[in-house]
N, C-alpha and C positions, 0 to 999 in steps of 0.2 A: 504494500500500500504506500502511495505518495506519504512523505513524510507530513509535508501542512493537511494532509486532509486527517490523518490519521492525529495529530494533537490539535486540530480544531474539531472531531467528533468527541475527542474527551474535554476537551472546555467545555461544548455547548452542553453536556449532561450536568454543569453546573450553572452558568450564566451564556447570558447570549451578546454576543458580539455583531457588530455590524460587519463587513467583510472588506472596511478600509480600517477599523480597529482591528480585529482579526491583521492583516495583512502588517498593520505596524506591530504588532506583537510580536509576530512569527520573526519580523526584523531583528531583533534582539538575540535570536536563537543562532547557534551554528550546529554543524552537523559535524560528528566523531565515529570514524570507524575501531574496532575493536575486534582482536583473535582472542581465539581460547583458549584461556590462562593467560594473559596481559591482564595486569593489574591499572584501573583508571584511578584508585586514589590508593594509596600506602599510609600507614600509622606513621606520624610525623610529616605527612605535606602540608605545607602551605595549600588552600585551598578557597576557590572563590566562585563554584557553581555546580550546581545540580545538574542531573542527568535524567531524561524521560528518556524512557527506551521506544525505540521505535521496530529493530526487530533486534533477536536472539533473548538471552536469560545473563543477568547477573547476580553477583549475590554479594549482599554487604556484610562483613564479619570481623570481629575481636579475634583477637589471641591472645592468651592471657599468659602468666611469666612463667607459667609452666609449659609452655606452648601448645595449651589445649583451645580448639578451633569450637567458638560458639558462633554460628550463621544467625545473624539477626532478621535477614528477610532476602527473600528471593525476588526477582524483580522482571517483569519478561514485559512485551509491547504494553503500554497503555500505564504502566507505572514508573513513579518516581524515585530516585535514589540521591543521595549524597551520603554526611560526615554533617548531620544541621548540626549538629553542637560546634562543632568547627565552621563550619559556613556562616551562623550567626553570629558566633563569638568570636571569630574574630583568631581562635586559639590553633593549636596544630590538630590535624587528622589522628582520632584514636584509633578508627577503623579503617579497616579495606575494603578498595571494593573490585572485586576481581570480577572476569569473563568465565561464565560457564561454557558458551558459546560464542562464534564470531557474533560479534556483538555490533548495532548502528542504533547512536543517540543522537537527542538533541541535548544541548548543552546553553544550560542559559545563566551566565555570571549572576554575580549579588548585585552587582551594579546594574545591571541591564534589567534583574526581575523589579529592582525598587524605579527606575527612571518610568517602567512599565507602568506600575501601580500607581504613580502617579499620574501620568496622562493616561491611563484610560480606568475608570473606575472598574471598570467590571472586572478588569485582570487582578485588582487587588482584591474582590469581593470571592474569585477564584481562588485565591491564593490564602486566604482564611480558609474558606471551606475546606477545601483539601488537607490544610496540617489539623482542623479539628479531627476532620474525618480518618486520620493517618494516626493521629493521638488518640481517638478513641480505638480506635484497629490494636495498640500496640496495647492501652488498659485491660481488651478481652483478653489479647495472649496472654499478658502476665497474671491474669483472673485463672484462667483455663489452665496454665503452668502449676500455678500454686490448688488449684480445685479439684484437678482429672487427672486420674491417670495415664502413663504410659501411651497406651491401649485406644483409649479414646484421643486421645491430642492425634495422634496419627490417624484415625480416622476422619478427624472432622478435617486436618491438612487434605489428606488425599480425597474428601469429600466435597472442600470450597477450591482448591485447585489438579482437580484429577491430571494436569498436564504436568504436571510437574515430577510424577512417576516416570516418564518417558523422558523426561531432558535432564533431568539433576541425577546426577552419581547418588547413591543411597547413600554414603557416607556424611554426604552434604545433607542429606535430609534426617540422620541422625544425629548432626551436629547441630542441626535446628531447633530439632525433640529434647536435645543434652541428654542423648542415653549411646553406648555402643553401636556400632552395626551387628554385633551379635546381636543385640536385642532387638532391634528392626528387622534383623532377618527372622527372628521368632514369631514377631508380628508380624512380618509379611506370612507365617507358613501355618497359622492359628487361625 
């Protein structure tokens, strides 16, 4: 899918643009290609913009100092990604955010999403919604983390995104769960 048509269908499911707003929007955007396994952000980059995917899978992830790999969210066409806590503040990248797949984004600076929000309202009223909406997404998982088992967290994953069984290495999706691949392979055979 054309890259503008594909992040002006996911605008318009929040606010509606007129298509010379739309079309200055899109101006602020540039386009990144990506293979698999290139890393677009590394723990300690300086960093100054988000990424909407346009196509393949990435995935955003800690490492902690024992060098154990916790996936914080997976990210394929029509989702957002960066390091916000670095992108806001200003600080260094905790996270990474590697290629599951050749990967093609759009890339839009802090500079360029704020000069947006300011000339065109509705890109800022976009831009709320979506981190409520992102923030409430990330309260369930830690709700469902700390509530359910095992057992269930992997169902309701491969139930709200079935495609993700076929493009993610299982390793990655039990580094998601925070349980081994042996135990994922158990749930896969239960």
């Amino acid at each position: 899918m054309d890259p503008k048509q594909l992040l002006k269908e996911h605008i318009t499911k929040t606010v509606k643009l007129s298509d010379d707003e739309f079309d200055e929007f899109f101006g602020y955007f540039t386009t990144e290609s990506h293979k698999k396994g290139q890393y677009m952000i590394t723990a300690g980059d300086r960093i100054d913009c988000e990424y909407f995917v346009l196509r393949g899978c990435i995935k955003t992830f800690y490492i902690n100092d024992n060098l154990k790999m916790f996936v914080l969210q997976f990210a394929m066409p029509g989702y957002w990604a960066s390091d916000y806590s670095a992108l806001y503040g200003g600080s260094r990248a905790t996270i990474n955010i590697g290629c599951i797949t050749d990967t093609e984004v759009l890339c839009l600076s802090n500079k360029g999403r704020e000069e947006a929000c300011k000339k065109i309202h509705h890109v800022e009223h976009f831009f709320r919604h979506r981190m409520t909406s992102e923030y409430v997404a990330s309260q369930k998982r830690l709700l469902s983390t700390m509530n359910n088992d095992v057992k269930y967290r992997y169902e309701e994953l491969i139930t709200l995104f079935p495609e993700l069984y076929n493009i993610v290495p299982k390793r990655l999706i039990a580094a998601y769960l925070g349980v081994s691949r042996e135990t994922l392979y158990r749930l896969n055979n239960s």
